[in-house]
C-alpha positions as CSV (number, residue, x, y, z in Angstrom):
1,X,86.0,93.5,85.2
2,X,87.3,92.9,81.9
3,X,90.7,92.7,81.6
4,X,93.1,92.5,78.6
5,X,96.5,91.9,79.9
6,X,97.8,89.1,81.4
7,X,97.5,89.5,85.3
8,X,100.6,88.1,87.3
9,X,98.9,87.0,90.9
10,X,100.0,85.7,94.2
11,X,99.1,81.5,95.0
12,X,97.3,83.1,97.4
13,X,94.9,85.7,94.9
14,X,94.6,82.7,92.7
15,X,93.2,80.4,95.3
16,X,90.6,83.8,96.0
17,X,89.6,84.2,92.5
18,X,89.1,80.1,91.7
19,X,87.1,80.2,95.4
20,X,85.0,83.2,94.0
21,X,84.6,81.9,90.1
22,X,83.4,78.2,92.6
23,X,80.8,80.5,94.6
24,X,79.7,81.9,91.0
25,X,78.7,78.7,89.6
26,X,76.6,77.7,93.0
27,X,75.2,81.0,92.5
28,X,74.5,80.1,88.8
29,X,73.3,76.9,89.5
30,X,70.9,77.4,91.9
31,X,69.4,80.3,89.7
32,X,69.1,78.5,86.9
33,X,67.1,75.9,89.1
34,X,64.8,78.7,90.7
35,X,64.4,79.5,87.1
36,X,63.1,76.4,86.2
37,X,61.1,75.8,89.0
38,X,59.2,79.0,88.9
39,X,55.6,79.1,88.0
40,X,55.6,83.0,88.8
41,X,56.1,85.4,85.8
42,X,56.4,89.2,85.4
43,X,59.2,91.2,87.4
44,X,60.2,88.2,89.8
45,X,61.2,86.1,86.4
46,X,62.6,89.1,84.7
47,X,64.7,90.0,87.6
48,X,65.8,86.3,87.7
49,X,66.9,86.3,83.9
50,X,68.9,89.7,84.6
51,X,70.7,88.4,87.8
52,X,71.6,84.6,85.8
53,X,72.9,86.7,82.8
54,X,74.8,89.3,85.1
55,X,76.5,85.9,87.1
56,X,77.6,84.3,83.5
57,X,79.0,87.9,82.3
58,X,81.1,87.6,85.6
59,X,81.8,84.0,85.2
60,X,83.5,84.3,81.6
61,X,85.5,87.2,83.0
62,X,87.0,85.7,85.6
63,X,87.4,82.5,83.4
64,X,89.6,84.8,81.0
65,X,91.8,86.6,84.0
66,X,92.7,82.9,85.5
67,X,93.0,81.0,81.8
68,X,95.6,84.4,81.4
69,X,97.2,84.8,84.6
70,X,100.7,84.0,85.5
71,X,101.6,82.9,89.3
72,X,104.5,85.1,91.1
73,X,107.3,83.8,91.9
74,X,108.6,84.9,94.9
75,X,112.0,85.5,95.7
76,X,112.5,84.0,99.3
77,X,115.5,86.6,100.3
78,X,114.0,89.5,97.8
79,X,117.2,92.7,98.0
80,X,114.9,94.9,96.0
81,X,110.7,95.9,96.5
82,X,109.2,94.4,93.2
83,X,105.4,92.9,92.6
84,X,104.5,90.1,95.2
85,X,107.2,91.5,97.6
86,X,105.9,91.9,101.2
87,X,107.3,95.0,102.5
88,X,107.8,96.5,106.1
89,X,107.9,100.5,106.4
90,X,107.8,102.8,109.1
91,X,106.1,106.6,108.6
92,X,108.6,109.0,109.5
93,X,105.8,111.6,111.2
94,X,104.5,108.7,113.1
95,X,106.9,106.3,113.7
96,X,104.2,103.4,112.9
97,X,105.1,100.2,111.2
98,X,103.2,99.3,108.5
99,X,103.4,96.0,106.2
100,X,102.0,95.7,102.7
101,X,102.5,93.4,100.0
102,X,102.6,94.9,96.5
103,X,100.0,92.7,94.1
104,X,98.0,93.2,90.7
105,X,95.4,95.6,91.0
106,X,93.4,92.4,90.9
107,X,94.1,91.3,94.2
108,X,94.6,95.0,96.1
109,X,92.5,94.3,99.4
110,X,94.3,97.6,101.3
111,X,92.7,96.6,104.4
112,X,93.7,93.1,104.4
113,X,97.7,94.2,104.0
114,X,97.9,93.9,99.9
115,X,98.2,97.2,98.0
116,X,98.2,97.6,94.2
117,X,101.4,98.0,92.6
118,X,99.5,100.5,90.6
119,X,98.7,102.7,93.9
120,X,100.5,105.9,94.6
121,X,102.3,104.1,97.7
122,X,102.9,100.9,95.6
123,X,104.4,102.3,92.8
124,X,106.9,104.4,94.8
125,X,108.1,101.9,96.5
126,X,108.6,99.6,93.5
127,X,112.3,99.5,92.7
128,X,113.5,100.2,96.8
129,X,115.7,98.9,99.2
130,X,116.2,97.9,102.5
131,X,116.9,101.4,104.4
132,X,115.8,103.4,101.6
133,X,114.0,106.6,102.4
134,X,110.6,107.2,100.1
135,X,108.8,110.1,99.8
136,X,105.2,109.6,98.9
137,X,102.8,112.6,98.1
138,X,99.4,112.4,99.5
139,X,96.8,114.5,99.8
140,X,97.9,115.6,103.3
141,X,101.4,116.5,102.1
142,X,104.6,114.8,101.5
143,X,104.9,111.6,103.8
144,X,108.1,109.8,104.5
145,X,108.7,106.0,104.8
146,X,112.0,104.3,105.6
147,X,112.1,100.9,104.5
148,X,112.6,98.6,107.1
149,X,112.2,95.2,106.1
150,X,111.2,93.3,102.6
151,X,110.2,89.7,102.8
């Protein structure tokens, strides 16, 4: 999870990642305790050792990607898709309605709505307006999207 640029996140994926780095020092914290508390040796306090190094290696990375990362600022009337843009399409084959909002690969959760700007929808419909027809190659063929709706 190391990461060298300078993420730009939602409020809402910096509230998740500050809630997840708070979870990781409980977790750290209450190993560290088991640790001390143990009278057992062997694999059990081996294991232990691994698991308290492997939740600091995660806790300095996601120390570094919030000390680096820049909040979004969200246009309220947005005219164009960009990152942090919530964006309402329907599939021309199907007619469905679909909304996504384009985010850091960070904070991609496709099921929960938020798609990386980095994905082969995301990126294509970077740049796009209102009414705007996209084409979009998957693996299936070419799907269409009309742009119905950007918030």
């Amino acid at each position: 999870m190391m990461h060298h640029h300078s993420p730009t996140l939602t409020i809402l994926g910096i509230n998740k990642l500050r809630a997840q780095y708070n979870l990781l020092k409980e977790r750290y914290a209450h190993v560290s305790q088991d640790l001390k508390d143990r009278t057992q040796s062997g694999n059990i306090l081996t294991i232990m050792r691994i698991e308290q190094e492997i939740i600091a290696s995660d806790m300095m990375n996601m120390d570094q990607v919030l000390s680096h990362a820049k909040i979004i600022e969200r246009n309220a009337d947005p005219v164009t898709v960009e990152q942090g843009t919530k964006v309402v399409y329907v599939q021309k084959d199907t007619g469905v309605q679909t909304e996504v909002t384009l985010v850091d690969p960070l904070e991609a959760d496709p099921s929960g709505g938020f798609i990386s700007i980095n994905s082969p929808v995301g990126s294509m419909l970077l740049g796009h307006h209102v009414n705007d027809i996209v084409s979009i190659t998957t693996p299936k063929g070419i799907n269409q999207l009309t742009i119905v709706g950007l918030q």
